[in-house]
N, C-alpha and C positions, 0 to 999 in steps of 0.2 A: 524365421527370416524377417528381418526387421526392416522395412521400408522405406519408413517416414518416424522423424524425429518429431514430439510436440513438447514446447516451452508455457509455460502457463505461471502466469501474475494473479494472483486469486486474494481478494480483500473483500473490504465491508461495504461497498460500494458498485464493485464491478468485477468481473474476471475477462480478462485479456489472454487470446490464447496466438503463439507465431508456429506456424507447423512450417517443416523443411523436406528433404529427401537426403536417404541417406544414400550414399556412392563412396569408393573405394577413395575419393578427391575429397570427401567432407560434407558437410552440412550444405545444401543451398537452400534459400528461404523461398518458399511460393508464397504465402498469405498471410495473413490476420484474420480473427475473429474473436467476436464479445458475447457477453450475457452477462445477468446479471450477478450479485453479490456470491461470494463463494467462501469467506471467512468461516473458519473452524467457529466459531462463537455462536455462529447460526442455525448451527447442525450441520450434520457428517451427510443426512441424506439431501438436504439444500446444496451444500456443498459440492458433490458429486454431480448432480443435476444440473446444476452449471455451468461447470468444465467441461462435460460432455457438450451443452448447448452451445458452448464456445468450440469444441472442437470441432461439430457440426458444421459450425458458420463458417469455419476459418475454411474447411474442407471446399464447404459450395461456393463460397470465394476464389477458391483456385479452378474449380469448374472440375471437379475430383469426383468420385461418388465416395462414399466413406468405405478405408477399406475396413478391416476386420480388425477387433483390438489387436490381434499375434502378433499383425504387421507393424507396429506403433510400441513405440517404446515412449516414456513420458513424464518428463521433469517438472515438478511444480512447488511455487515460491506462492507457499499461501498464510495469510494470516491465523494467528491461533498456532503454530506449528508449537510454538512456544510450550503449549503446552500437553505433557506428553499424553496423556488420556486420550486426549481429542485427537493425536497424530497417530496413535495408534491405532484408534479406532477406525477412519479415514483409508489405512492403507491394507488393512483386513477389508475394508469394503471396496477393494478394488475390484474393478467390473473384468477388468483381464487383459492387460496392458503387457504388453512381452516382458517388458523394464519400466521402472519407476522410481525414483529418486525424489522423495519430497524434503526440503528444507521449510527454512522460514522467510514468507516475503522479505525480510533484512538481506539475506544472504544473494538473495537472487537478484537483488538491487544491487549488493554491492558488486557482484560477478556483469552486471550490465553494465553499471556505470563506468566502472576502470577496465571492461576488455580481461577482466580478471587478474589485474595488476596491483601490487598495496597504492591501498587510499583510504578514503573513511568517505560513507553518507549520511547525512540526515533526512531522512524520508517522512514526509510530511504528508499527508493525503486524510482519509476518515482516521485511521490513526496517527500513530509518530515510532518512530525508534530510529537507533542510532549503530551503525556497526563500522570496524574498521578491518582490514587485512596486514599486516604488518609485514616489512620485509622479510620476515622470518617465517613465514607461514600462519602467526599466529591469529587465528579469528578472535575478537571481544564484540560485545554488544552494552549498548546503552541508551533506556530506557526501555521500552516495549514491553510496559509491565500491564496495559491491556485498562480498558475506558471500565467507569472511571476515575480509579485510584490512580493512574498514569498516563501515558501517552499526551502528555504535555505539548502545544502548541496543535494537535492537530484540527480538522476538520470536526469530531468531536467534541473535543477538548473549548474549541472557542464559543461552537453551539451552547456549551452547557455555560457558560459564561455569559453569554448574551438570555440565555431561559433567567437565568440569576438576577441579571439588571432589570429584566421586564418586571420581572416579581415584586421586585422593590419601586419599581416606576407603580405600578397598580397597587400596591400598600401606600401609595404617598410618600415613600422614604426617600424617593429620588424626584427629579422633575421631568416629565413629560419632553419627547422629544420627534422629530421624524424618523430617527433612528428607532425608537423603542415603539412608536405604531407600527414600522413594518412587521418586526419582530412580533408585535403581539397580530397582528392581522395574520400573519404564514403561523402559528399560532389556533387561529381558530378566534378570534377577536375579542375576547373576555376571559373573565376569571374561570368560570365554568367551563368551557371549552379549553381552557388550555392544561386545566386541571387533566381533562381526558386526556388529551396528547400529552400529557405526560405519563400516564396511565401506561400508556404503549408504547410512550419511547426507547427506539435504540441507539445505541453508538450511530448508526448510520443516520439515523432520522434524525441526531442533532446534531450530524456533519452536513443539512441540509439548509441549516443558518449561518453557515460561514460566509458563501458568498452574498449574503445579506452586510454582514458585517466589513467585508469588503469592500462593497460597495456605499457605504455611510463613514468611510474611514476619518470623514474630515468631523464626523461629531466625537467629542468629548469621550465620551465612554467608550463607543467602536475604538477609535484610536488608541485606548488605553488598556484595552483587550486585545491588541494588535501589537503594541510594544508590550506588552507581558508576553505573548507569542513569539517573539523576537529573541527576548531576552533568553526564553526557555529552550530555545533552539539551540541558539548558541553555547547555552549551559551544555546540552547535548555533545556538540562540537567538540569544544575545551576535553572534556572529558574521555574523546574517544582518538584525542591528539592534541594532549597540552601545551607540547612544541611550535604544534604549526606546523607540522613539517611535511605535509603528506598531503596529497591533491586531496579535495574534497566539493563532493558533491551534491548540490540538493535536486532532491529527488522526491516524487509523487505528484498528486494532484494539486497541490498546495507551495509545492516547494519554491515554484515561482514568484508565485503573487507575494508569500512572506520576507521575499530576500531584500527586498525593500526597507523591511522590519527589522533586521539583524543588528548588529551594532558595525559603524560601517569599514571598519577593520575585516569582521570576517564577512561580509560582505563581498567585501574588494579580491578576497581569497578566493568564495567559491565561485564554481563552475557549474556549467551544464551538465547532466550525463553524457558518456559516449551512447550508450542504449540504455533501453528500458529492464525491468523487472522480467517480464516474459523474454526477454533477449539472454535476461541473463539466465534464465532455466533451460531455454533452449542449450545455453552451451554447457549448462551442468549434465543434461542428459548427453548429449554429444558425446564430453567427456568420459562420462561411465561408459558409453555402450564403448567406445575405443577401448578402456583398461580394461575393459569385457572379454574383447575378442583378443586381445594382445596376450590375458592370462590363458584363453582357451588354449 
Protein backbone atom coordinates (compact mmCIF):
# COMPACT_ATOMS: atom_id res chain seq x y z
CA UNK A 1 0.00 0.00 0.00
CA UNK A 2 1.56 3.04 -1.05
CA UNK A 3 1.04 6.27 0.92
CA UNK A 4 3.10 8.93 0.05
CA UNK A 5 4.66 9.85 -3.17
CA UNK A 6 8.64 11.30 -2.89
CA UNK A 7 10.14 13.58 -5.79
CA UNK A 8 13.73 14.10 -5.31
CA UNK A 9 16.34 16.76 -7.37
CA UNK A 10 19.74 15.18 -6.31
CA UNK A 11 23.15 17.07 -7.71
CA UNK A 12 26.61 18.13 -7.02
CA UNK A 13 25.78 20.48 -4.71
CA UNK A 14 22.56 19.60 -2.91
CA UNK A 15 19.55 17.19 -2.82
CA UNK A 16 15.96 18.63 -2.64
CA UNK A 17 13.52 16.29 -1.79
CA UNK A 18 9.00 17.46 -2.23
CA UNK A 19 7.04 14.50 -0.56
CA UNK A 20 3.03 14.35 -1.29
CA UNK A 21 0.08 11.93 -0.33
CA UNK A 22 -1.20 9.67 -2.42
CA UNK A 23 -5.39 9.49 -2.61
CA UNK A 24 -7.80 8.21 -5.16
CA UNK A 25 -7.84 12.56 -6.18
CA UNK A 26 -4.05 12.58 -6.85
CA UNK A 27 -0.84 13.89 -5.48
CA UNK A 28 -1.17 16.60 -2.81
CA UNK A 29 2.13 18.26 -1.58
CA UNK A 30 2.78 18.52 2.23
CA UNK A 31 6.66 19.58 2.48
CA UNK A 32 10.12 20.05 1.28
CA UNK A 33 13.34 18.90 2.63
CA UNK A 34 17.28 19.26 1.88
CA UNK A 35 20.70 17.76 2.55
CA UNK A 36 23.57 17.64 1.14
CA UNK A 37 25.24 16.60 -2.42
CA UNK A 38 23.74 13.43 -3.85
CA UNK A 39 25.29 13.16 -7.52
CA UNK A 40 26.07 9.66 -8.77
CA UNK A 41 30.04 10.99 -9.31
CA UNK A 42 30.32 11.05 -5.61
CA UNK A 43 29.40 7.59 -4.73
CA UNK A 44 26.31 5.42 -4.75
CA UNK A 45 26.64 5.26 -0.81
CA UNK A 46 26.95 9.44 -0.42
CA UNK A 47 24.24 9.39 -2.68
CA UNK A 48 21.74 7.34 -0.90
CA UNK A 49 22.74 8.92 2.46
CA UNK A 50 21.38 11.99 1.19
CA UNK A 51 18.15 11.35 -0.19
CA UNK A 52 17.23 9.65 2.62
CA UNK A 53 18.48 12.85 4.85
CA UNK A 54 16.32 14.73 2.69
CA UNK A 55 13.62 12.59 2.93
CA UNK A 56 13.85 12.71 6.72
CA UNK A 57 13.71 16.42 6.82
CA UNK A 58 11.02 16.85 4.22
CA UNK A 59 9.12 14.15 6.61
CA UNK A 60 9.68 16.28 10.12
CA UNK A 61 8.80 19.36 8.13
CA UNK A 62 5.40 18.15 7.66
CA UNK A 63 5.31 17.09 11.38
CA UNK A 64 4.95 13.19 10.09
CA UNK A 65 7.06 10.46 11.79
CA UNK A 66 8.69 8.57 8.96
CA UNK A 67 6.64 5.97 7.69
CA UNK A 68 8.15 2.79 6.51
CA UNK A 69 9.85 2.50 2.99
CA UNK A 70 6.64 -0.18 1.64
CA UNK A 71 4.44 2.89 2.17
CA UNK A 72 6.64 5.38 -0.16
CA UNK A 73 7.17 4.87 -3.55
CA UNK A 74 10.05 7.41 -5.10
CA UNK A 75 11.14 9.26 -8.09
CA UNK A 76 14.44 10.78 -8.45
CA UNK A 77 16.23 13.23 -10.97
CA UNK A 78 19.87 12.82 -10.05
CA UNK A 79 23.03 13.76 -11.50
CA UNK A 80 25.45 11.02 -13.00
CA UNK A 81 22.17 9.07 -14.28
CA UNK A 82 23.78 9.59 -17.38
CA UNK A 83 25.92 7.19 -16.74
CA UNK A 84 24.79 3.57 -16.61
CA UNK A 85 27.30 1.92 -14.18
CA UNK A 86 26.72 4.37 -11.64
CA UNK A 87 22.53 4.16 -12.33
CA UNK A 88 22.68 0.78 -11.95
CA UNK A 89 24.57 0.48 -9.23
CA UNK A 90 22.44 3.23 -7.19
CA UNK A 91 18.99 1.27 -7.86
CA UNK A 92 20.34 -2.33 -6.76
CA UNK A 93 21.11 -0.39 -3.61
CA UNK A 94 17.83 0.61 -2.88
CA UNK A 95 17.01 0.51 0.69
CA UNK A 96 13.12 -0.67 -0.14
CA UNK A 97 11.16 1.85 -1.56
CA UNK A 98 7.65 0.10 -2.85
CA UNK A 99 8.35 2.00 -6.46
CA UNK A 100 11.19 3.79 -7.93
CA UNK A 101 11.69 5.43 -10.98
CA UNK A 102 15.21 7.14 -11.51
CA UNK A 103 15.90 9.26 -14.47
CA UNK A 104 18.47 12.00 -14.95
CA UNK A 105 18.33 15.50 -13.30
CA UNK A 106 17.75 16.82 -17.23
CA UNK A 107 14.69 14.86 -17.41
CA UNK A 108 13.15 15.81 -14.05
CA UNK A 109 13.89 19.47 -14.90
CA UNK A 110 12.42 19.17 -18.03
CA UNK A 111 8.99 17.41 -16.67
CA UNK A 112 9.00 20.63 -13.91
CA UNK A 113 9.70 23.26 -15.87
CA UNK A 114 6.83 22.78 -18.68
CA UNK A 115 4.11 20.90 -16.25
CA UNK A 116 5.32 17.97 -18.72
CA UNK A 117 4.48 19.75 -21.87
CA UNK A 118 7.12 19.99 -25.15
CA UNK A 119 9.69 22.72 -24.47
CA UNK A 120 13.46 22.65 -24.08
CA UNK A 121 15.76 23.70 -20.68
CA UNK A 122 19.09 24.65 -20.09
CA UNK A 123 19.98 23.91 -16.61
CA UNK A 124 22.63 25.48 -15.24
CA UNK A 125 23.67 24.94 -11.55
CA UNK A 126 27.19 22.94 -10.38
CA UNK A 127 26.88 21.44 -13.75
CA UNK A 128 25.02 22.10 -17.22
CA UNK A 129 23.01 20.15 -19.65
CA UNK A 130 20.50 20.62 -22.08
CA UNK A 131 17.20 18.60 -22.82
CA UNK A 132 14.16 19.16 -24.99
CA UNK A 133 10.61 17.22 -25.23
CA UNK A 134 9.11 17.43 -28.66
CA UNK A 135 5.63 17.44 -29.75
CA UNK A 136 5.99 14.02 -30.80
CA UNK A 137 7.18 12.63 -27.65
CA UNK A 138 10.54 12.53 -28.67
CA UNK A 139 13.26 13.16 -25.66
CA UNK A 140 16.98 14.50 -26.96
CA UNK A 141 19.77 15.93 -24.68
CA UNK A 142 22.62 18.33 -25.04
CA UNK A 143 25.34 18.49 -23.40
CA UNK A 144 25.68 16.70 -19.93
CA UNK A 145 28.80 15.18 -20.96
CA UNK A 146 29.97 15.57 -17.09
CA UNK A 147 33.02 18.23 -15.38
CA UNK A 148 35.54 18.50 -16.86
CA UNK A 149 35.52 17.61 -20.53
CA UNK A 150 31.81 19.31 -20.43
CA UNK A 151 29.24 20.84 -18.85
CA UNK A 152 29.91 24.16 -20.39
CA UNK A 153 28.74 27.40 -18.66
CA UNK A 154 28.16 25.72 -15.34
CA UNK A 155 28.93 26.54 -11.69
CA UNK A 156 31.94 24.19 -12.30
CA UNK A 157 32.78 24.92 -15.55
CA UNK A 158 33.30 28.82 -14.62
CA UNK A 159 35.31 27.88 -11.28
CA UNK A 160 37.79 26.08 -13.34
CA UNK A 161 38.00 29.17 -15.37
CA UNK A 162 38.62 31.53 -12.83
CA UNK A 163 41.36 28.67 -10.94
CA UNK A 164 43.00 29.13 -14.65
CA UNK A 165 43.20 33.05 -14.66
CA UNK A 166 44.65 33.10 -10.97
CA UNK A 167 47.34 30.72 -12.11
CA UNK A 168 48.42 32.88 -14.75
CA UNK A 169 47.89 36.19 -12.43
CA UNK A 170 50.49 34.37 -9.89
CA UNK A 171 52.89 33.27 -12.90
CA UNK A 172 52.90 37.05 -13.87
CA UNK A 173 51.45 36.27 -17.22
CA UNK A 174 48.34 38.30 -16.38
CA UNK A 175 48.17 41.47 -14.08
CA UNK A 176 47.00 41.59 -10.78
CA UNK A 177 43.56 42.44 -9.92
CA UNK A 178 40.49 42.58 -7.05
CA UNK A 179 38.97 40.02 -8.92
CA UNK A 180 41.93 37.52 -8.79
CA UNK A 181 42.91 38.31 -4.91
CA UNK A 182 39.51 37.11 -4.12
CA UNK A 183 39.95 34.09 -6.10
CA UNK A 184 43.18 33.46 -4.82
CA UNK A 185 42.24 34.27 -0.97
CA UNK A 186 38.91 31.41 -1.10
CA UNK A 187 41.96 29.63 -2.62
CA UNK A 188 44.00 29.40 0.29
CA UNK A 189 46.13 32.61 -0.54
CA UNK A 190 49.30 31.51 -2.23
CA UNK A 191 50.79 29.19 -4.61
CA UNK A 192 51.33 26.52 -2.12
CA UNK A 193 48.03 26.41 -0.59
CA UNK A 194 46.12 26.48 -3.66
CA UNK A 195 48.34 23.81 -5.15
CA UNK A 196 46.45 21.67 -2.11
CA UNK A 197 43.05 22.74 -2.97
CA UNK A 198 43.58 21.70 -6.13
CA UNK A 199 44.91 18.55 -4.92
CA UNK A 200 41.25 17.91 -3.66
CA UNK A 201 39.28 19.61 -5.95
CA UNK A 202 35.72 18.60 -7.11
CA UNK A 203 33.28 19.69 -9.55
CA UNK A 204 31.43 20.98 -6.47
CA UNK A 205 34.23 22.66 -4.79
CA UNK A 206 34.98 24.75 -8.07
CA UNK A 207 31.21 25.52 -8.33
CA UNK A 208 32.17 27.36 -5.11
CA UNK A 209 33.80 30.27 -7.26
CA UNK A 210 31.12 31.10 -9.32
CA UNK A 211 29.51 33.36 -7.09
CA UNK A 212 32.92 35.00 -6.63
CA UNK A 213 32.94 35.50 -10.16
CA UNK A 214 29.56 36.97 -10.15
CA UNK A 215 30.08 39.04 -8.03
CA UNK A 216 33.51 40.92 -9.79
CA UNK A 217 31.52 40.77 -13.10
CA UNK A 218 32.42 44.43 -13.74
CA UNK A 219 36.41 43.21 -14.05
CA UNK A 220 37.76 42.40 -17.23
CA UNK A 221 38.39 38.74 -17.01
CA UNK A 222 35.05 37.88 -14.61
CA UNK A 223 33.25 39.51 -17.47
CA UNK A 224 34.81 37.54 -19.97
CA UNK A 225 34.20 34.25 -18.29
CA UNK A 226 30.77 35.26 -17.96
CA UNK A 227 30.14 36.16 -21.64
CA UNK A 228 32.00 32.77 -22.78
CA UNK A 229 29.15 31.40 -20.27
CA UNK A 230 26.54 33.03 -22.07
CA UNK A 231 27.55 32.20 -25.23
CA UNK A 232 28.00 28.33 -24.24
CA UNK A 233 24.58 28.34 -23.05
CA UNK A 234 22.93 29.52 -25.80
CA UNK A 235 25.07 27.09 -27.95
CA UNK A 236 23.15 24.65 -25.86
CA UNK A 237 19.78 26.21 -26.60
CA UNK A 238 20.20 26.57 -30.65
CA UNK A 239 20.83 23.01 -30.49
CA UNK A 240 18.20 21.54 -28.63
CA UNK A 241 15.61 24.02 -30.79
CA UNK A 242 17.14 25.60 -33.82
CA UNK A 243 13.80 26.98 -34.86
CA UNK A 244 12.92 28.78 -31.75
CA UNK A 245 9.97 27.43 -31.58
CA UNK A 246 9.33 25.82 -28.38
CA UNK A 247 9.00 27.63 -24.78
CA UNK A 248 12.31 27.47 -22.98
CA UNK A 249 13.50 27.50 -19.82
CA UNK A 250 16.50 28.23 -17.70
CA UNK A 251 16.66 26.29 -14.97
CA UNK A 252 19.11 25.55 -11.82
CA UNK A 253 21.10 27.30 -9.53
CA UNK A 254 22.63 29.48 -11.96
CA UNK A 255 20.22 29.72 -14.49
CA UNK A 256 19.19 33.04 -13.34
CA UNK A 257 22.08 35.10 -12.56
CA UNK A 258 23.47 33.98 -16.38
CA UNK A 259 20.40 35.11 -18.28
CA UNK A 260 21.84 38.37 -18.24
CA UNK A 261 24.84 36.74 -20.25
CA UNK A 262 22.91 35.22 -22.99
CA UNK A 263 22.92 36.80 -26.25
CA UNK A 264 19.88 38.99 -25.91
CA UNK A 265 17.59 37.46 -28.43
CA UNK A 266 17.49 34.27 -26.47
CA UNK A 267 17.37 36.12 -23.54
CA UNK A 268 14.11 37.86 -24.47
CA UNK A 269 12.73 34.22 -25.28
CA UNK A 270 13.55 32.53 -22.07
CA UNK A 271 11.42 32.04 -19.29
CA UNK A 272 11.15 30.99 -15.62
CA UNK A 273 10.31 27.39 -14.90
CA UNK A 274 6.74 26.44 -13.88
CA UNK A 275 8.48 24.03 -10.98
CA UNK A 276 11.42 22.73 -10.01
CA UNK A 277 13.61 19.54 -10.69
CA UNK A 278 12.09 17.61 -7.46
CA UNK A 279 8.54 18.91 -8.80
CA UNK A 280 9.25 17.30 -11.68
CA UNK A 281 10.23 13.62 -10.12
CA UNK A 282 7.45 14.14 -7.87
CA UNK A 283 5.23 13.92 -10.97
CA UNK A 284 7.23 11.24 -12.73
CA UNK A 285 6.53 8.85 -9.81
CA UNK A 286 2.98 10.06 -9.70
CA UNK A 287 2.79 9.02 -13.13
CA UNK A 288 4.08 5.42 -12.84
CA UNK A 289 2.49 4.55 -9.78
CA UNK A 290 -0.95 5.52 -11.81
CA UNK A 291 0.14 3.28 -15.16
CA UNK A 292 0.71 0.87 -12.07
CA UNK A 293 -2.41 0.34 -10.86
CA UNK A 294 -4.36 1.02 -14.07
CA UNK A 295 -2.07 -2.10 -15.61
CA UNK A 296 -2.96 -4.10 -12.20
Amino acid sequence: MIDYLIGVDGGGTGTRVRIATLSPDGAAELAQGTSGPSGLSLGIDRAWASVQEAVANAFAAAGIALPPLERMAIGLGLAGVHNRQWADTFRAADPGYAALVLETDAFTTLVGAHGGKPGAIVAIGTGSVGEVLLPDGTRREVGGWGFPAGDEASGGWIGLAAINHIEQVLDGRRARSPFADAVVKACGGDRAAIQVWLGHATQTTYATLAPLVLRHADDPAARAILTNAGIEAAAIARALDPDGTLPLALCGGLGTALRDWLPPALAARARAPEGDSARGALRMIELHVANASTAA
